[in-house]
NUTIMAR-159294 format. One line per field, with one value per residue (C-alpha): x, y, z. Coordinates in steps of 0.25 Angstrom, whole numbers, plus 5000, padded with zeros to 4 digits. Layout:
x <- (X/...)
y <- (Y/...)
z <- (Z/...)
This chain:
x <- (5000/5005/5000/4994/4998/4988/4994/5008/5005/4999/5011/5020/5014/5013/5028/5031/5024/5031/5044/5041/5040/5029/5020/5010/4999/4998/4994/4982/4979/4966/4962/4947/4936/4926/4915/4920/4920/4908/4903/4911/4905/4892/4894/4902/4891/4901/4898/4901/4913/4920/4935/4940/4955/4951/4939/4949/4961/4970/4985/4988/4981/4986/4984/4983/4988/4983/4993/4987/4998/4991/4982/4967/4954/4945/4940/4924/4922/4907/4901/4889/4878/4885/4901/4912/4921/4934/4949/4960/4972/4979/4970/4962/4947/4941/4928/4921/4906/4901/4896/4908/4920/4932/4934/4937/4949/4941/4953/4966/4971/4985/4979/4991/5005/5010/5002/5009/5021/5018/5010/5008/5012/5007/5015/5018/5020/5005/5003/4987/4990/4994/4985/4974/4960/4957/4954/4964/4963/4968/4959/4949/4946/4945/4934/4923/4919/4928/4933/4933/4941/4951/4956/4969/4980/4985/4972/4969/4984/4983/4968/4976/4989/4988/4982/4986/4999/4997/5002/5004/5001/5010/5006/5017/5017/5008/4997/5000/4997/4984/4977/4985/4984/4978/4982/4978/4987/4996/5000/4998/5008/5018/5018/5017/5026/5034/5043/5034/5025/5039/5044/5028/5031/5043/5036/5025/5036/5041/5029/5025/5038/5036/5022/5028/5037/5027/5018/5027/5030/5016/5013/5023/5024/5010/5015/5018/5021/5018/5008/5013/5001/5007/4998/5007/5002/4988/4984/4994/5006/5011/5004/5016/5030/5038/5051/5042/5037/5052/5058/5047/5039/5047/5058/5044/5042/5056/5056/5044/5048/5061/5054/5045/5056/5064/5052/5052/5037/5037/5028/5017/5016/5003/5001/4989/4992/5005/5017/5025/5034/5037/5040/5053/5054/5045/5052/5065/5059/5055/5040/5037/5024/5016/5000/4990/4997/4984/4980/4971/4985/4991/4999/5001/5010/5014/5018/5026/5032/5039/5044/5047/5048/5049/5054/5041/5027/5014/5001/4988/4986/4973/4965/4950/4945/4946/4941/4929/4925/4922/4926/4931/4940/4945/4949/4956/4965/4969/4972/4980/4987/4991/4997/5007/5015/5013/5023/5037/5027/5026/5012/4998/4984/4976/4968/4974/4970/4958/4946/4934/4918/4921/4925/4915/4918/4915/4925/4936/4933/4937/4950/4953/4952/4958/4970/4970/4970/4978/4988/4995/5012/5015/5007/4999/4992/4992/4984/4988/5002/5011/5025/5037)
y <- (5000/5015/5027/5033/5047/5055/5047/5051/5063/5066/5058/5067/5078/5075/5070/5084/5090/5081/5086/5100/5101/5109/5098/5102/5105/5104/5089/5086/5077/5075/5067/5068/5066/5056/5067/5077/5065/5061/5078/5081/5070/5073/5088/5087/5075/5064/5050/5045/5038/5048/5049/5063/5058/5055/5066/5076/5068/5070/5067/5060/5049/5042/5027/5020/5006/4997/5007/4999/4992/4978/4976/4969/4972/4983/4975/4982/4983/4992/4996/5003/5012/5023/5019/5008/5005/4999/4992/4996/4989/4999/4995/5008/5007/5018/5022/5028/5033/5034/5048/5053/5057/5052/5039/5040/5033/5023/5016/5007/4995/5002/5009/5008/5013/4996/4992/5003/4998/4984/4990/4978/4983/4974/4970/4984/4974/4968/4966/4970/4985/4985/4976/4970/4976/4980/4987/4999/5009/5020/5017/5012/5023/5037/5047/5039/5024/5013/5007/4993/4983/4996/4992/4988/4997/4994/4992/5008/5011/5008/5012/5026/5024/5026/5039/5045/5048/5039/5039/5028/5030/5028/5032/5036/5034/5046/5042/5026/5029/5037/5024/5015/5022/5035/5051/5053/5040/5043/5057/5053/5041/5048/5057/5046/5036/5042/5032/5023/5030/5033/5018/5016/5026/5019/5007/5014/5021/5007/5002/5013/5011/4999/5002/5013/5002/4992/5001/5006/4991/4985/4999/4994/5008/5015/5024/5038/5042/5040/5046/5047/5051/5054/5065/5071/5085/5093/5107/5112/5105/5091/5080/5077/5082/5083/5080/5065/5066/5066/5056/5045/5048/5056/5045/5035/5048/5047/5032/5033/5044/5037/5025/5033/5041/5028/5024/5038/5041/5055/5055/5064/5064/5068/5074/5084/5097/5106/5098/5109/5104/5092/5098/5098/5084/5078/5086/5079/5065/5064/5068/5074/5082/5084/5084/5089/5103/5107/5121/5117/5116/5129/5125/5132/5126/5140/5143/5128/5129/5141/5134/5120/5125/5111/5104/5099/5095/5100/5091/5101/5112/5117/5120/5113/5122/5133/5122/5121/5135/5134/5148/5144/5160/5157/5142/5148/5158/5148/5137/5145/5153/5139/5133/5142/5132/5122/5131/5122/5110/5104/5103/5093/5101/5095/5099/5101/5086/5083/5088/5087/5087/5103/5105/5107/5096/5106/5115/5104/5102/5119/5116/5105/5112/5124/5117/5110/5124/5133/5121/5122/5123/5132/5139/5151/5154/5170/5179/5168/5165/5168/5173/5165)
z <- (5000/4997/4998/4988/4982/4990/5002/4997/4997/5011/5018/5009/5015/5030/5029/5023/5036/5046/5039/5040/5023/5017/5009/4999/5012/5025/5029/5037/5049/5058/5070/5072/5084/5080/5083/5073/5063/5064/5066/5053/5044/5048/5046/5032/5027/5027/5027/5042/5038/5031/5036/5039/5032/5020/5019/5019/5014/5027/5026/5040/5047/5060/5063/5074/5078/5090/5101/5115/5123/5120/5109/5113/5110/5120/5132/5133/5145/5142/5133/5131/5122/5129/5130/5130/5141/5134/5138/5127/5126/5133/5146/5145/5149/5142/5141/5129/5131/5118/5117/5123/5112/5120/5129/5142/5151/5161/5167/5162/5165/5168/5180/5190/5188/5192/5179/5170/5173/5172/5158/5147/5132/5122/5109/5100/5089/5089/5073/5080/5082/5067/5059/5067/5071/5084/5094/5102/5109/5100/5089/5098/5108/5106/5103/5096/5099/5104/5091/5091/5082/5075/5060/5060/5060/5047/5041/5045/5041/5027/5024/5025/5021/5006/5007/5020/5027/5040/5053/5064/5079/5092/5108/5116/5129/5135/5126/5129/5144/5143/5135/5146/5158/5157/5157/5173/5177/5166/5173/5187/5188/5178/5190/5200/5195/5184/5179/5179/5169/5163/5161/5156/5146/5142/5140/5130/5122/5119/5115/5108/5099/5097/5093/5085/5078/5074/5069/5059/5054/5055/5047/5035/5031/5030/5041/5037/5052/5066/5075/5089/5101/5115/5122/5133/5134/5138/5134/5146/5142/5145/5154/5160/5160/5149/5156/5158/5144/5139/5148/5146/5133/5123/5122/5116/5107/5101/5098/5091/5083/5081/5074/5069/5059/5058/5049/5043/5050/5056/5070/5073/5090/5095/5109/5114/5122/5124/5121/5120/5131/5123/5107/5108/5113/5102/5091/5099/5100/5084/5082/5068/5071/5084/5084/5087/5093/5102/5099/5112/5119/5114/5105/5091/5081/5076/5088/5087/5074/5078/5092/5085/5070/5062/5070/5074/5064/5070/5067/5071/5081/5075/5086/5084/5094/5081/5073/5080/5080/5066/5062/5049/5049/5063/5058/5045/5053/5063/5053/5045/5054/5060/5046/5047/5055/5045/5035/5033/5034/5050/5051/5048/5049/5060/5073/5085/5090/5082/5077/5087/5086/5087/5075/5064/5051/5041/5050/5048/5034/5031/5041/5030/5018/5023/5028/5013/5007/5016/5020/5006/5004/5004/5014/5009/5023/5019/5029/5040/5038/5047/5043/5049)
């Protein structure tokens, strides 16, 4: 299987932007709640299967594969007209009432600091997390229903491969220890028994590469880069100190990258909030571009280009709170004014996480088509641009 030339073309220029070169436009990227799906395609009369990728031809779709520590199917433990109660294969017990957009943390398995360090990881090299069906937790739970029996990863993989630039999916360890153990026990025992948590970062980071290292063969070369999620940060700054962050999780952030480029795949890192604490260590470490860059958070890459210049891509920082105003003027100005950072290349269009119920679907539709236009190379951005 290769890609096709319309694919060739979108990986040539997303490549282009991670290598801070001007391609033909400024690529674009979008993750998307299931309310604002199902909203939009209502609003814009779309057939309620329509997929917003190849509605608007999108360049860069992520894809994940089964990430729990040991792959098995959910264990029900409820479930109801009004909501599912579920076991995950990272031992989380979530609950997901079904009017509700986001599932909530009931309890784990992993609920003492003994069990985290006598932690169970399952095999990273399980051929099921590549080219099985199933069900995980990744895939399975988020905003909508719990999805049961996922497509297998592959089979996923190369229904997008030909036409689309596609990227895998790794957790480091922050985002490893909310799905196993929670947030609230997460910061409370990094505080109470700090190298424990430390040693159990450890021990994700290994996975994690390993995870990292078989996705990239089971993948056979369909991957055009790796996604890499590891929320550490809020709208105030970081969870937890960044002297910690750097002894225990940015050295799992490295390797990753490390293999990452050995395979000539750039790396996106995902994180929400202020992060700014940490750039320069994620720029040290080997990430490629960071996303989403809240605008919720205070942070403006314009701001950021001039602090980091190239050294860094940006993916984002559109703030959907504008978006959801609908003020179509208000939405021009910003979005332009902001595509001044994407001048020298460095930067893929997307929200500032991902678009919500808020935001109108006849809204996102202008926000597409003005990126299309105005997001030509060279820029021509006129009454908006901002002189270097």
């Amino acid at each position: 299987m290769e890609k096709s030339e319309k694919g060739r073309a979108k990986k040539d220029r997303v490549l282009k932007a991670f290598r801070h070169e001007e391609p033909d436009r400024i690529p674009i990227h979008e993750f998307y709640w299931t309310e604002f799906l199902k909203q939009w395609r209502a609003e814009l009369g779309l057939a309620k299967d329509t997929d917003p990728y190849r509605y608007y031809d999108l360049d860069l779709i992520v894809v994940m594969p089964n990430l729990d520590p040991v792959v098995r199917p959910f264990e029900i433990l409820n479930h109801t007209e009004s909501e599912t109660l579920v076991k995950t294969g990272f031992g989380a017990i979530v609950r997901k009432v079904h009017d509700f957009p986001m599932p909530h943390y009931s309890g784990f398995e992993t609920d003492t600091i003994e069990k985290v360090e006598s932690f169970v990881f399952g095999d990273p090299w399980d051929d099921r997390r590549f080219f099985s069906a199933g069900d995980d937790h990744l895939n399975g739970v988020g905003d909508g229903e719990i999805l049961r029996n996922t497509p297998a990863f592959m089979e996923r993989l190369e229904s997008w491969y030909p036409d689309f630039t596609v990227f895998g999916t790794v957790i480091e360890a922050s985002e490893f220890m909310v799905r196993s153990i929670g947030q609230e026990n997460m910061l409370l025992w990094m505080a109470m028994y700090p190298e424990a948590m430390g040693r159990f970062a450890e021990k994700i980071n290994r996975f994690a590469l390993e995870i990292t290292r078989s996705q990239i063969k089971a993948a056979g070369g369909k991957l055009d880069g790796i996604f890499l999620a590891g929320d550490v940060a809020y709208a105030n700054g970081m969870l937890f100190s960044p002297s910690y962050w750097r002894k225990y999780f940015k050295p799992g952030v490295k390797v990753i990258c490390e293999e990452a480029h050995a395979n000539g795949l750039p790396v996106f890192y995902h994180g929400c909030g202020d992060v700014s604490a940490i750039f320069e260590d994620l720029i040290e470490a080997g990430v490629d571009a960071y996303h989403p860059l809240e605008a919720k958070a205070n942070l403006d890459m314009l701001a950021l280009r001039k602090k980091l210049g190239h050294r860094l891509a940006f993916f984002g920082n559109m703030d959907v709170r504008v978006w959801g105003r609908g003020d179509r003027e208000e939405i021009k100005t910003y979005t332009l004014r902001k595509l001044n950072a994407a001048k020298g290349g460095g930067y893929v269009f997307c929200s500032d996480h991902s678009v919500p119920a808020s935001v109108p679907g006849s809204v996102y539709d202008y926000l597409i088509s003005l990126v299309r236009k105005s997001g030509v190379y060279p820029l021509a951005l006129g009454e908006y641009d901002i002189p270097d």
